[in-house]
N, C-alpha and C positions, 0 to 999 in steps of 0.2 A: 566494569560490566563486561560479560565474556558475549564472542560474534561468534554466531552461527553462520555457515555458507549454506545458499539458494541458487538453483539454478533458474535461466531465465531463456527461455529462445532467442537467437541470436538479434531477429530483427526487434522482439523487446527490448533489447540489451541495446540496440542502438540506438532508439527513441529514447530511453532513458539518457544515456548517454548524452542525445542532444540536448533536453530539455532540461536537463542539468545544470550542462552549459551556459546554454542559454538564460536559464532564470537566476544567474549569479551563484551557484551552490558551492563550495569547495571540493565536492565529491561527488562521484556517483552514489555511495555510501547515504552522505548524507542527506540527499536529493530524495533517495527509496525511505530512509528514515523517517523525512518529515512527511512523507506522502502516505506512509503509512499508520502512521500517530491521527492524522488527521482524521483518516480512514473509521479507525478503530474508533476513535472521540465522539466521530456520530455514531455508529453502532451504540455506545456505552451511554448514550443520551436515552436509548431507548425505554419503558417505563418495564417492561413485561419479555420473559423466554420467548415468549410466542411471535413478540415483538422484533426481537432481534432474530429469531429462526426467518421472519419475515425477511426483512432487510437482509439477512446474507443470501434467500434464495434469490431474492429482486439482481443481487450484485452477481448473483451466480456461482457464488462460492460454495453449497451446498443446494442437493437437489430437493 
C-alpha cells in the first residue's frame, strides 16, 4: 500500500501525538489510520448522496 503525506497544524499534531500515546497505538501513523477508517465507516453507513453530503457538512468538511 503506497503513503501519502498530510499536513497538520502544529498544535494538532500534538494532540495527536498525545493521544496516540496515550491510547496504546504504535504510531502516530497508525493512531490517524484508525481514526480515520472509523470516520469514513460511518459516513459509508449512510443510505443516500444527499445523505452523506449531509454528514460531511454537519463534520464540516464541506460547505
Amino acid at each position: 500500500m503506497g503513503k501519502e503525506k498530510i499536513k497538520l497544524d502544529k498544535s494538532l499534531m500534538d494532540k495527536v501525538r498525545k493521544y496516540a500515546e496515550m491510547s496504546g497505538y504504535s504510531s502516530v501513523e497508525e493512531f490517524i489510520t484508525h481514526c480515520l477508517e472509523k470516520e469514513i465507516a460511518k459516513i459509508e453507513e449512510s443510505d443516500s448522496e444527499e445523505e452523506i453530503k449531509k454528514k460531511l457538512k454537519g463534520l464540516g468538511y464541506i460547505s
